[in-house]
C-alpha positions in Angstrom: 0.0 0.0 0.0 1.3 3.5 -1.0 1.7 6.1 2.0 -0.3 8.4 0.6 -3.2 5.2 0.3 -2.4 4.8 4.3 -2.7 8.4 5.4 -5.8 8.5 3.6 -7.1 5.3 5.4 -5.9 6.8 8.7 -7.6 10.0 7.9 -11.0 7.6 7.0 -10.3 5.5 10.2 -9.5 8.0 12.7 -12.4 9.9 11.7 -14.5 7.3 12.0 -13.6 5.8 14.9 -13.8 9.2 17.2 -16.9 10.1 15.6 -18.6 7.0 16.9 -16.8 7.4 20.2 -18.3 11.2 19.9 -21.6 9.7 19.4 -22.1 6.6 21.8 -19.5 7.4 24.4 -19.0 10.9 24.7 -18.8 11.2 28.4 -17.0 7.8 29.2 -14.1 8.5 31.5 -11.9 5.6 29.5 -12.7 8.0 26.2 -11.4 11.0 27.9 -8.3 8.8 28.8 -7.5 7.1 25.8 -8.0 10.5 24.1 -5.0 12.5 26.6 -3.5 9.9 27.3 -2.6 8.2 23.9 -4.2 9.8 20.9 -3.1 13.2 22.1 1.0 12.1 22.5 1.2 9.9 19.2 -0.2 12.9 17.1 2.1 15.4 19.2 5.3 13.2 18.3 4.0 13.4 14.7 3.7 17.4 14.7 7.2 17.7 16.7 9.1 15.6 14.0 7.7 18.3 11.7 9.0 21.2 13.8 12.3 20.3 14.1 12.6 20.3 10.9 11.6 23.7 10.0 14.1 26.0 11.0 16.9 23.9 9.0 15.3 23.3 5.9 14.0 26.8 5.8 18.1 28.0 6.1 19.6 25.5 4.0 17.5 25.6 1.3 16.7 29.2 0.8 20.9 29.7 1.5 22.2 27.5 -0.9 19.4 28.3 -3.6 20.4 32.0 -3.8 24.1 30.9 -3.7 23.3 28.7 -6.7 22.7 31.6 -8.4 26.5 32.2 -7.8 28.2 35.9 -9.5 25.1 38.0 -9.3 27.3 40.6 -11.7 28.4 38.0 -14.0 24.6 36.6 -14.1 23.1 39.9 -14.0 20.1 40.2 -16.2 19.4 36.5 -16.3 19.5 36.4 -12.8 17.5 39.1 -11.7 14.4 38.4 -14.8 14.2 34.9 -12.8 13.8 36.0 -9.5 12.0 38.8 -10.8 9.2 36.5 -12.3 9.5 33.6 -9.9 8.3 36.6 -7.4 5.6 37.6 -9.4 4.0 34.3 -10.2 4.4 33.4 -6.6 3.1 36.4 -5.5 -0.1 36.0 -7.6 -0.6 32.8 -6.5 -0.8 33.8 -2.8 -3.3 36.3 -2.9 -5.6 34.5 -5.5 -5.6 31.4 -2.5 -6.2 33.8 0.0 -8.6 35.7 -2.0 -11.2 32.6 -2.6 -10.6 31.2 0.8 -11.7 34.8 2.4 -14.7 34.9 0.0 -16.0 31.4 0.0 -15.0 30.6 3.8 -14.9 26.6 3.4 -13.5 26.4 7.2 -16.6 28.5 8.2 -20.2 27.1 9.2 -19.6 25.4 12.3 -21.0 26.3 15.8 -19.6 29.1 17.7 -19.7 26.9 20.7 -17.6 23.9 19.2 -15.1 26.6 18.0 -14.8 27.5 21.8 -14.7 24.7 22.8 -11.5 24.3 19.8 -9.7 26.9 20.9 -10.1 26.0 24.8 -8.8 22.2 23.6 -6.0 23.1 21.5 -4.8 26.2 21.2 -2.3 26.6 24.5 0.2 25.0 22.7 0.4 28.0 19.6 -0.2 31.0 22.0 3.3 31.3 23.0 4.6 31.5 19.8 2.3 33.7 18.2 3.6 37.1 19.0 6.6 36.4 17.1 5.2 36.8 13.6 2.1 38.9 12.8 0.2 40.1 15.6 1.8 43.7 14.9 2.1 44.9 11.5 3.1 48.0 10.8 7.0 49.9 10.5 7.9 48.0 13.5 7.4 44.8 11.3 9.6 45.8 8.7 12.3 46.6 11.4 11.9 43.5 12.8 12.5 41.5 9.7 16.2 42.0 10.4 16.9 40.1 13.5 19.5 41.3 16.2 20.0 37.2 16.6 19.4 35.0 14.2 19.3 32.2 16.7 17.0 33.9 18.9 14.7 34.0 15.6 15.1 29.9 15.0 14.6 29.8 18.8 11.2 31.6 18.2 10.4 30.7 14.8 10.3 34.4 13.8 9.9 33.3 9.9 10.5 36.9 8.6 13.4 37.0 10.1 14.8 33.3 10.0 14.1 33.8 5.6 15.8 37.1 5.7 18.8 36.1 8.0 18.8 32.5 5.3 18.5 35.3 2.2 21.5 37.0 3.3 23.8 34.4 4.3 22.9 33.2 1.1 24.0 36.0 -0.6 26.7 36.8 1.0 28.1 33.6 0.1 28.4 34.9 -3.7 30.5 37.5 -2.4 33.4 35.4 -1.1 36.1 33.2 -3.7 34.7 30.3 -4.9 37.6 28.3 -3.2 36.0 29.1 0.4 32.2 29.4 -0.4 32.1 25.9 -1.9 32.8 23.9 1.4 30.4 25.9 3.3 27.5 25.1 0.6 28.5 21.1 0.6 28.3 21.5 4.6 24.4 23.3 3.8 23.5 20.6 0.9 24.3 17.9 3.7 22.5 19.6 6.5 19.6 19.7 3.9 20.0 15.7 2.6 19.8 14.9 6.0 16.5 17.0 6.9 14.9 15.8 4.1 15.5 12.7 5.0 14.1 13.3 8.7 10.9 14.5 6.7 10.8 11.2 5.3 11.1 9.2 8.1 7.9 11.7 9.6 5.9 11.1 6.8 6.2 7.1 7.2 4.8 7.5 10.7 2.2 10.2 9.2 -0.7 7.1 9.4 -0.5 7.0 12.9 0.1 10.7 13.7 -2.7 11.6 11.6 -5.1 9.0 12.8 -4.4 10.3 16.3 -4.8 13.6 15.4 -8.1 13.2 13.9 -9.4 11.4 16.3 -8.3 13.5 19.2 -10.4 16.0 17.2 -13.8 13.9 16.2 -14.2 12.0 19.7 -14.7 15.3 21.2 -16.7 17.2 18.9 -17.7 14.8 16.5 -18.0 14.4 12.8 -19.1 18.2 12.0 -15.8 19.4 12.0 -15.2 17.4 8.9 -18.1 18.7 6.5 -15.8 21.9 5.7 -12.9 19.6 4.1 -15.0 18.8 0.5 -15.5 22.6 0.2 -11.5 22.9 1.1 -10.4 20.9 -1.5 -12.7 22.3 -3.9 -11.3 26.0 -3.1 -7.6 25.0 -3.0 -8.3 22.8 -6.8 -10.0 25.9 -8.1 -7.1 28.1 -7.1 -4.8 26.1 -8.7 -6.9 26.1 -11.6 -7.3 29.8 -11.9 -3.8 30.4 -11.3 -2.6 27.7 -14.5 -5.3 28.7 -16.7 -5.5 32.6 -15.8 -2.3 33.9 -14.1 0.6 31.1 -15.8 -1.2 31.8 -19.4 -1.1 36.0 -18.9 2.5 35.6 -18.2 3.5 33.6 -21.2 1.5 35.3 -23.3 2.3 38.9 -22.7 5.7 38.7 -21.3 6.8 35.1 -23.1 4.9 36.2 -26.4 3.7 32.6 -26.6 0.8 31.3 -27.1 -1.1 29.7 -24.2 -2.3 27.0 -25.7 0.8 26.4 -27.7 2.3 26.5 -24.0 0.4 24.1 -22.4 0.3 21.6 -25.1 3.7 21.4 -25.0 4.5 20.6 -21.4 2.0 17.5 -21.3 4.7 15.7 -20.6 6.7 17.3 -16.9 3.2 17.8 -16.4 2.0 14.2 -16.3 5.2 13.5 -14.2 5.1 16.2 -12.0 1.2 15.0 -11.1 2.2 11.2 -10.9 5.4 11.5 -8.7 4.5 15.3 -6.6 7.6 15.9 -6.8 9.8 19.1 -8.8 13.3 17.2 -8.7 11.6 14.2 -10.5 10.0 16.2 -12.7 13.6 18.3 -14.0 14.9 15.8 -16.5 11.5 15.7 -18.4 11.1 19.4 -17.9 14.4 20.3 -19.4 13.8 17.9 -22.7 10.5 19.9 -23.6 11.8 23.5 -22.7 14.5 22.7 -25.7 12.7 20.0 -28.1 8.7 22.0 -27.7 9.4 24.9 -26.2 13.1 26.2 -28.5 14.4 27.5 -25.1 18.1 27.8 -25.3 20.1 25.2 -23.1 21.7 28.0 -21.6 18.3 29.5 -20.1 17.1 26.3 -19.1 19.7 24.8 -17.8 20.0 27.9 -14.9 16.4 28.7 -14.7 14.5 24.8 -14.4 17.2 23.3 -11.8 16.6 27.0 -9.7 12.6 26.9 -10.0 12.6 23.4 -8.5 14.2 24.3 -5.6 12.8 28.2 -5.2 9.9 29.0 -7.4 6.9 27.2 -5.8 3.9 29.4 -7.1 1.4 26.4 -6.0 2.6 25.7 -3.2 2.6 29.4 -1.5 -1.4 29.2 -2.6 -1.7 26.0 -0.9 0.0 27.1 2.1 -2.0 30.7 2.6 -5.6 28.3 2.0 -4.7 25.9 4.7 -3.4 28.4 7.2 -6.7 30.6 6.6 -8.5 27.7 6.3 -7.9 26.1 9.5 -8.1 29.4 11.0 -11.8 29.7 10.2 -12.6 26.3 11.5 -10.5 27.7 14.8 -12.7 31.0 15.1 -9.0 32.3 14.5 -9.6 35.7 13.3 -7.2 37.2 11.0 -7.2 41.0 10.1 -6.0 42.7 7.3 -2.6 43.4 8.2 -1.9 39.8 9.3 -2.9 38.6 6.4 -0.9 40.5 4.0 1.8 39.3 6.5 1.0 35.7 6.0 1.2 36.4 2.2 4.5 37.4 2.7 5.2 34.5 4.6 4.2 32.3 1.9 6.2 33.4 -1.0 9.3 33.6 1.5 8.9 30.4 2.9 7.4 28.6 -0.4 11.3 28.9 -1.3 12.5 26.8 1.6 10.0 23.9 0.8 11.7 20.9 -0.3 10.5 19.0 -3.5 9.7 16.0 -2.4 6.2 14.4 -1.8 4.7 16.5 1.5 7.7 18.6 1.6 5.5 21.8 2.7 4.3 20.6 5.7 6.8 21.6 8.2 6.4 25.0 6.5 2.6 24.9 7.1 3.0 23.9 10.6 5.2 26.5 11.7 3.2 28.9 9.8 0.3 27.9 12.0 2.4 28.4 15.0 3.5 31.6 14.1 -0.1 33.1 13.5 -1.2 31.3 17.1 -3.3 28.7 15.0 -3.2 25.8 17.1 -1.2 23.1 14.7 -2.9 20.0 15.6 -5.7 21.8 12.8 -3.1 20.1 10.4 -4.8 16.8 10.9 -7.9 17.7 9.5 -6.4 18.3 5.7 -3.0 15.8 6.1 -5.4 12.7 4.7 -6.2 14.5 1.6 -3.0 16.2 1.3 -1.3 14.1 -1.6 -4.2 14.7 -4.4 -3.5 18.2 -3.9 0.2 17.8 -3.9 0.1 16.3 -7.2 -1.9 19.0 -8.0 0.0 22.2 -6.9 3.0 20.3 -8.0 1.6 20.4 -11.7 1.3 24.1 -10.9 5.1 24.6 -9.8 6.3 22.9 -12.6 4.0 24.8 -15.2 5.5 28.2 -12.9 9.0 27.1 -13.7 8.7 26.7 -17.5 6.8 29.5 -18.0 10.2 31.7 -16.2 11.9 29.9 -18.3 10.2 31.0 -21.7 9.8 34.2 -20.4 13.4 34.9 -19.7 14.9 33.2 -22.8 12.2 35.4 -25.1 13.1 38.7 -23.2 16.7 37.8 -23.5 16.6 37.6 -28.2 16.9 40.3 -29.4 14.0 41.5 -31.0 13.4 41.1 -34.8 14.1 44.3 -37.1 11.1 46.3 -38.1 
């Protein structure tokens, strides 16, 4: 059985099983037991094995992307048109996510008393950390991004300023000779192997965790909770939809001069793999045989713009990330203002750079960005069981992202035709 099959089943099962503990045994002492005493620790063990994680992937992957893009004045153009448009794309996608999940509310609907009850069960855990991240926006904000100690930020999962400390270091590693950058990124490429390989180790014991999670959830309040997920999915699958068919096809067309349909047809074929594996690594090889055989994109373009996409330019996954935050937020009662949610925005296309492309790779992202927001991050349970469609989904979308930059750049950078 695949993994994703299993944390689907233990999605199915947990449900089930606390729902009909809701409903026949809701006031049994051994329910109340079993629940705090066992569920509660086996999904807590889950969640920690995804925090641990965060602070290092989110350093050594955004560090040793932007030192991948090595002499930013040899580079110049090339390099700043990529970022450029890997910003915008992700950019639109974050606010078109937010945008639907604000309007059509999937994660509203249920009773104000069984959100109090929520918040009163679950949300001790994320108050502590909330502060750190959005509860003031304003100048101060902005000041804050720079941290006086960059451990202290890891310490407190400060995002902002963990990503701008990462950004920097980053950076600054362009800036030194070659000879004595290059150790430092093999020590950060390690670092990141190994991290990645903790998250797989997590999502093998995602079954259980989730299962626990769930039913921690259902056995006190029952299978209501559960009726906002189909509207969830349909949201986040619509957002990706809008963002391929609407956003991805006005870029090619009016900055790629491509057709969209022309664009589209072409890339069946990363497409298909990106959906079947949910994963951008797999997906390069494929994706750099089209962007030179359909696309006529110059080796030269692809070859720096595909391998830095899949590691930095995830367009569907910063939509996926802002719809589950604000999503679980609503089922919660968490409200969000203005202000905090143009933070979390923010937060998304920063931290959609440091997600690692590999099957459930945004995860430890989305958990800490539920920390840092004082979303209680056990809410995670609720959408990790129907997490891998939509992975295969946004995945399609990142790849799409990626070739698009890539047209984009290698168009801008001919020379255009004599009049």
């Amino acid at each position: 059985m695949k993994l994703h099959t299993k944390i689907a089943l233990g999605l199915v099962l947990g449900a089930l099983a606390g729902g009909l503990c809701n409903h026949f045994f809701r006031d049994a002492g051994w329910l109340a037991f079993l629940s705090d005493n066992v569920a509660y620790p086996v999904g807590q063990v889950f969640l920690r094995l995804l925090f641990m994680t965060v602070v290092p992937i989110v350093f050594t992957s955004i560090a040793v992307g932007v030192a991948g893009i090595g002499d930013m004045k040899t580079l110049g153009r090339l390099g700043g048109r990529t970022m450029g448009f890997f910003a915008l794309s992700t950019l639109l996608a974050a606010l078109l996510g937010l945008t639907l999940v604000n309007t059509i509310r999937p994660g509203a609907g249920l009773p104000a008393d069984t959100r109090d009850e929520l918040m009163a069960r679950f949300a001790s855990g994320a108050q502590g950390l909330a502060e750190s991240s959005a509860a003031n926006f304003g100048i101060s904000t902005f000041v804050n991004i720079v941290p006086r100690n960059p451990v202290a930020a890891a310490v407190n999962m400060d995002m902002l300023a963990l990503i701008f400390f990462s950004l920097i270091f980053g950076a600054a590693l362009t800036m030194i000779p070659r000879e004595k950058a290059q150790p430092v990124i093999h020590v950060l490429e390690g670092i990141g192997e190994a991290v990645i390989a903790i998250i797989n180790l997590a999502m093998k014991l995602a079954p259980y965790g989730v299962f626990a999670l769930i039913f921690v959830i259902t056995s006190q309040f029952g299978w209501g909770i559960l009726q906002q997920l189909s509207m969830y999915v349909i949201v986040v699958l619509l957002g990706l939809l809008l963002h391929a068919t609407v956003g991805i096809s006005f870029l090619v067309k009016v900055f790629g001069r491509m057709s969209p349909l022309k664009f589209w047809k072409g890339i069946e074929a990363p497409l298909i793999t990106a959906f079947s594996t949910s994963s951008s690594s797999a997906t390069l090889p494929a994706g750099l045989a089209v962007a030179r055989d359909r696309l006529a994109i110059s080796p030269a373009t692809s070859g720096f713009v595909l391998p830095l996409g899949a590691t930095m330019n995830m367009s569907g996954t910063a939509l996926y990330e802002g719809c589950v935050v604000l999503f679980v937020a609503q089922v919660f009662g968490v409200q969000l203002d203005l202000a905090q949610q143009v933070t979390l925005v923010l937060l998304a296309v920063l931290s959609a750079i440091a997600v690692a492309s590999i099957p459930g790779g945004s995860l430890p992202l989305i958990a800490g960005l539920m920390v840092a927001f004082g979303i209680p991050p056990e809410g995670i349970g609720i959408i990790l069981g129907i997490d891998r469609i939509l992975d295969m989904t946004r995945t399609m979308t990142n790849v799409g992202a990626d070739l698009v930059t890539a047209a984009i750049v290698d168009r801008q950078a001919r020379p255009s035709p004599p009049a």
